[in-house]
C-alpha positions as CSV (number, residue, x, y, z in Angstrom):
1,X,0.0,0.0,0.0
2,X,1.2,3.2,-1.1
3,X,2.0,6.4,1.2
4,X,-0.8,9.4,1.1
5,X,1.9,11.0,0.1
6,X,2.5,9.2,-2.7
7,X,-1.2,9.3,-3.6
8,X,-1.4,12.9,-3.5
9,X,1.8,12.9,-5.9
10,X,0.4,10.2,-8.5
11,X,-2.9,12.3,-8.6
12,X,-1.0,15.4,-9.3
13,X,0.9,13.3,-12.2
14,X,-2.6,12.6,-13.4
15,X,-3.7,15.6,-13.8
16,X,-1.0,17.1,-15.7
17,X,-1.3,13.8,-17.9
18,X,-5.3,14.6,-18.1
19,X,-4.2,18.3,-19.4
20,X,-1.7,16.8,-21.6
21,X,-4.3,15.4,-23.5
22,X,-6.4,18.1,-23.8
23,X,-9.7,15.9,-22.3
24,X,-12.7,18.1,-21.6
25,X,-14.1,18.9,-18.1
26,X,-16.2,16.2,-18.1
27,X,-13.9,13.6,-19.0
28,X,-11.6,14.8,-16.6
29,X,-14.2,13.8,-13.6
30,X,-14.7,10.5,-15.1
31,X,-11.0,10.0,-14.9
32,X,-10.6,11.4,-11.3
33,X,-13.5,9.1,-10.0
34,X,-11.8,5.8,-11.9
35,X,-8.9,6.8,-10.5
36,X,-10.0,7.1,-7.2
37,X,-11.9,3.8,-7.2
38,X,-9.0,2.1,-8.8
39,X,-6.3,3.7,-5.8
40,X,-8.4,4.4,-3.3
41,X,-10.6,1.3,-3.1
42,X,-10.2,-2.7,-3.0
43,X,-11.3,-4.8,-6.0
44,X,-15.6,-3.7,-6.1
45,X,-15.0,-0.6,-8.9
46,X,-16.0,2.0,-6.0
47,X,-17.1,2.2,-2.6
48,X,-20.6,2.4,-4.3
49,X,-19.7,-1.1,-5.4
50,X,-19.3,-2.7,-2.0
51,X,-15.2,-1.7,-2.7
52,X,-13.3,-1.6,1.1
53,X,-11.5,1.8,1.8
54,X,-7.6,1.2,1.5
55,X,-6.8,4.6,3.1
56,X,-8.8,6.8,6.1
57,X,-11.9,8.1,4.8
58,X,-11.0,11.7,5.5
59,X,-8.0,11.4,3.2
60,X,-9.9,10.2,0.6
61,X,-12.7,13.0,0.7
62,X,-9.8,15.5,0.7
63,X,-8.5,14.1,-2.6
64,X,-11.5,15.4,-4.2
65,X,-10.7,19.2,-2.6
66,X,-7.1,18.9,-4.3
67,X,-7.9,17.6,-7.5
68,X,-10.7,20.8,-7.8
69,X,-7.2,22.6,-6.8
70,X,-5.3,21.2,-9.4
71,X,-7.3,21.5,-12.2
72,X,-8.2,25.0,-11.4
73,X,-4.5,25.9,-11.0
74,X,-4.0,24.1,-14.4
75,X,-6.7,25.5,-16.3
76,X,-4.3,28.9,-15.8
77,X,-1.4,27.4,-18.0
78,X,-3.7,25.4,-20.5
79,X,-6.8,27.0,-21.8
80,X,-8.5,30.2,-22.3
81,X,-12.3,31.7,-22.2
82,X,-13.3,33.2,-25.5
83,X,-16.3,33.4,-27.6
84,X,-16.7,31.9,-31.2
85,X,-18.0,34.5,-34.0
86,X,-18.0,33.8,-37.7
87,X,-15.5,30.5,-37.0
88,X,-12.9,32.6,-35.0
89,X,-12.1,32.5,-31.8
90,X,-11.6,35.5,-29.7
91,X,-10.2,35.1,-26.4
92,X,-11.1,37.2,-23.1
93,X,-7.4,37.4,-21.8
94,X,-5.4,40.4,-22.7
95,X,-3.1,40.3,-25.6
96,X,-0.2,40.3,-23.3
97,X,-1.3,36.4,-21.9
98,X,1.6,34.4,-22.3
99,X,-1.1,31.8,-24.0
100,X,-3.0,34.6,-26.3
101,X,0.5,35.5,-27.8
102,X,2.0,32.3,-28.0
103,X,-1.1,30.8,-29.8
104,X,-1.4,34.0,-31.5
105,X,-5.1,34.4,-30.3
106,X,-7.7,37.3,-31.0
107,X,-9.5,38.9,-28.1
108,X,-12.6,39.9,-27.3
109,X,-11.4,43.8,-27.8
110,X,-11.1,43.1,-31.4
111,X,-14.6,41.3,-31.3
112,X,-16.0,44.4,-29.3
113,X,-14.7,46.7,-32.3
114,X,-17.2,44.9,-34.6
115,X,-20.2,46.5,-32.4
116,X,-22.1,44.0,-31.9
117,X,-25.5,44.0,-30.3
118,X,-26.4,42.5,-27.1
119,X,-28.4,39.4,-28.5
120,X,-25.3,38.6,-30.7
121,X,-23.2,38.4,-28.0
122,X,-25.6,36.4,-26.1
123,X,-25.8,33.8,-28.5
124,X,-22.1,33.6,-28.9
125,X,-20.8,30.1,-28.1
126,X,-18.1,30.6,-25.2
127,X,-16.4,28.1,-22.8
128,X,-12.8,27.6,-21.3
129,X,-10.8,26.3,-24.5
130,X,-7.4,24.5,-24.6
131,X,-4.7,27.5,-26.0
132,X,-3.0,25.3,-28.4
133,X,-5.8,23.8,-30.1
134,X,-8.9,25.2,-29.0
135,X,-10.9,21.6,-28.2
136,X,-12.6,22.4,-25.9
137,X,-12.1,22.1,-21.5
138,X,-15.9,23.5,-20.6
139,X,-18.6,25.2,-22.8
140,X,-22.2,26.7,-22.7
């Protein structure tokens, strides 16, 4: 049996191998809760599963609190929020974001010079968008 120690480290590998390939927010949970019934759990898939607890209950419920930590921290390095107009994307960081200039992004300033009405830019498609390739993390 591992240390908590080491789980906390293997679930902060994870993540960073989650953001690596570029899985939405979604299937980002579905991993974490494998992952935690695979680690965390004996052979039933999950404690809903009849599975025995391998480490204290209370270290397993904080797992959750620092994989929310971990993504949100990650999100800051891997994706952007923008909108979608006419099959561009326009971000909502600054032009000086280390992952609008290095993507070499439009933002929503640019988008704002095209005066568009409220209802447009209602019915915009936005979410949080991987910089690189723009599949997206989360969207509304």
């Amino acid at each position: 049996m591992k240390t908590e120690f080491s789980i906390t480290s293997d679930l902060a590998s994870s993540v960073v191998k989650w953001f690596d390939l570029s899985l939405s927010s979604d299937e980002m949970r579905s991993q974490f809760e494998t992952w935690i019934a695979e680690t965390c759990y004996t052979q039933k898939t999950s404690r809903f599963d009849g599975g025995k607890p391998r480490y204290r209950k209370g270290f397993i419920a904080s797992l959750n609190a620092f994989y929310i930590a971990l993504k949100e921290s990650h999100i800051n390095n891997y994706c952007v929020f923008g909108y979608w107009y006419k099959s561009e994307f326009y971000s909502t960081y600054r032009s000086s974001n280390e992952l609008v200039k290095n993507n070499n992004l439009k933002t929503t300033n640019e988008l704002h010079d095209l005066k568009l009405d409220q209802q447009i830019w209602d019915s915009l498609p936005r979410g949080m968008y991987y910089a690189k390739s723009l599949k997206p993390h989360y969207c509304k």
